[in-house]
MARMARDREN-383386 format. One record per residue (C-alpha): x, y, z. Coordinates in steps of 0.2 Angstrom, whole numbers, padded with zeros to 4 digits, always signed. Layout:
BEGIN
XYZ/...
***
This chain:
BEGIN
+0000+0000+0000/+0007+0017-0006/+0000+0033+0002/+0009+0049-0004/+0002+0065-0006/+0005+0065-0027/-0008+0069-0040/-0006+0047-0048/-0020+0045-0060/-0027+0044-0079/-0036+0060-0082/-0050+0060-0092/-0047+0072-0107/-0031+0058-0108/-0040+0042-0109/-0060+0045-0110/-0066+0031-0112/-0068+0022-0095/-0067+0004-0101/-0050+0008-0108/-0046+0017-0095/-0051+0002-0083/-0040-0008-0095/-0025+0003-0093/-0027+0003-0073/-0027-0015-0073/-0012-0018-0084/+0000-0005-0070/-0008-0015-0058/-0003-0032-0064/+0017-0026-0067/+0031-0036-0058/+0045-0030-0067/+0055-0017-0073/+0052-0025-0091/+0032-0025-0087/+0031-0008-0083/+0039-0002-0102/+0029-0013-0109/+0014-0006-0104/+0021+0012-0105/+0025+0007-0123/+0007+0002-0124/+0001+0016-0119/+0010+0030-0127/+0009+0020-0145/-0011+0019-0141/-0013+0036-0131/+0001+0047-0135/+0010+0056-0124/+0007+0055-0105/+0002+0067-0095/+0012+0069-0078/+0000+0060-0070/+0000+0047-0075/+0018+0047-0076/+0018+0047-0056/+0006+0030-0059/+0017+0021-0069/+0032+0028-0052/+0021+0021-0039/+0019+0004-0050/+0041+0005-0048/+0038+0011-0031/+0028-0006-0027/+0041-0016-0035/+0055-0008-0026/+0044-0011-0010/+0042-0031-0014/+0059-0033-0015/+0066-0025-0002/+0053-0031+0010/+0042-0016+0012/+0023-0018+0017/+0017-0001+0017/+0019+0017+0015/+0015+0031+0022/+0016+0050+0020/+0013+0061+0038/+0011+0080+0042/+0015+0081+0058/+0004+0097+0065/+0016+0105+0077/+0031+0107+0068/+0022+0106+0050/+0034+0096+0044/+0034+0079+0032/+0039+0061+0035/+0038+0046+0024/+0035+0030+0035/+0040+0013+0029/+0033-0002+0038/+0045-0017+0034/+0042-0033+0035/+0043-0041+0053/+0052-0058+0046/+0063-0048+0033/+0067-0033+0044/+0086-0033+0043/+0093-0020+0060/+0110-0023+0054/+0107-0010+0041/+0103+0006+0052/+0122+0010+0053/+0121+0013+0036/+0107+0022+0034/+0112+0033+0048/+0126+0036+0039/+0116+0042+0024/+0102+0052+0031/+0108+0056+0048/+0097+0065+0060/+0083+0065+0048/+0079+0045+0051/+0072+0037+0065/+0067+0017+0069/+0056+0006+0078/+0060-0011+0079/+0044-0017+0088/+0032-0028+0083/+0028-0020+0067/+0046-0011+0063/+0044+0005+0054/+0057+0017+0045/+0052+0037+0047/+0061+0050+0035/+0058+0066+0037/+0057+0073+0020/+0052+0092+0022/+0042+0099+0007/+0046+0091-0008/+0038+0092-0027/+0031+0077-0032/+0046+0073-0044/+0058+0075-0029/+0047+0063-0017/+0046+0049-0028/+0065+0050-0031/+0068+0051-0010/+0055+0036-0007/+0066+0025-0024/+0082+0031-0017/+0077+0025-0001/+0071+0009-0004/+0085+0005-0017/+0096+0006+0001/+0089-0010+0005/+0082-0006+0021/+0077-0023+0024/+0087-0039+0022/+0084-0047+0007/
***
């Protein structure tokens, strides 16, 4: 589950058609590969043209799922915490994959803007500050592509 705070989606004036549209959703959905995912935007493009950016950010949470399934990645989440009005991206790892070995390193990349919990349900938290879409979906691919969990 991937919930960010990035406009993903196939506008209407893009595909209008909403069985095609359906179509298009369920073919991102069913990508488990880097070679799926061109396929589709090859697809796509050669059918629809150009895509618009939002769509573009579909086609990166499709990666962003991937890049969660290998490194062992259930969830994530984007928080606003109220008081300080700053941003976090929360990872909730896999409890049999979680891998504490590697907080050195990622200590050692993000410093004081990381912070864990290895209970029960272990979680990453990034803070990120305020980030364009473009710049969060890179943070959160750079992130996982760390390998936070071991795998």
């Amino acid at each position: 589950q991937i919930d960010i705070n990035i406009s993903n989606y196939i506008p209407d004036n893009y595909i209008e058609n909403s069985s095609q549209k359906i179509e298009v959703y369920q073919n991102i959905a069913l990508c488990r590969t880097e070679e799926d995912i061109q396929n589709v935007i090859d697809e796509i493009i050669d059918r629809y043209g150009v895509m618009p950016k939002e769509l573009e950010n579909l086609i990166e949470v499709a990666r962003i799922k991937e890049l969660c399934r290998a490194a062992g990645v259930l969830k994530i989440s984007e928080k606003k915490n109220m008081m300080t009005n700053s941003k976090s991206i929360v990872f909730y790892c896999d409890k049999n994959k979680y891998n504490p070995d590697i907080v050195n390193e990622l200590i050692k990349k993000y410093g004081y803007n990381i912070k864990f919990s290895a209970g029960i349900e272990p979680y990453v938290t990034l803070k990120i500050g305020e980030l364009k879409d473009d710049e969060l979906i890179g943070t959160i691919k750079d992130f996982l592509q760390t390998e936070t969990v071991d795998n």
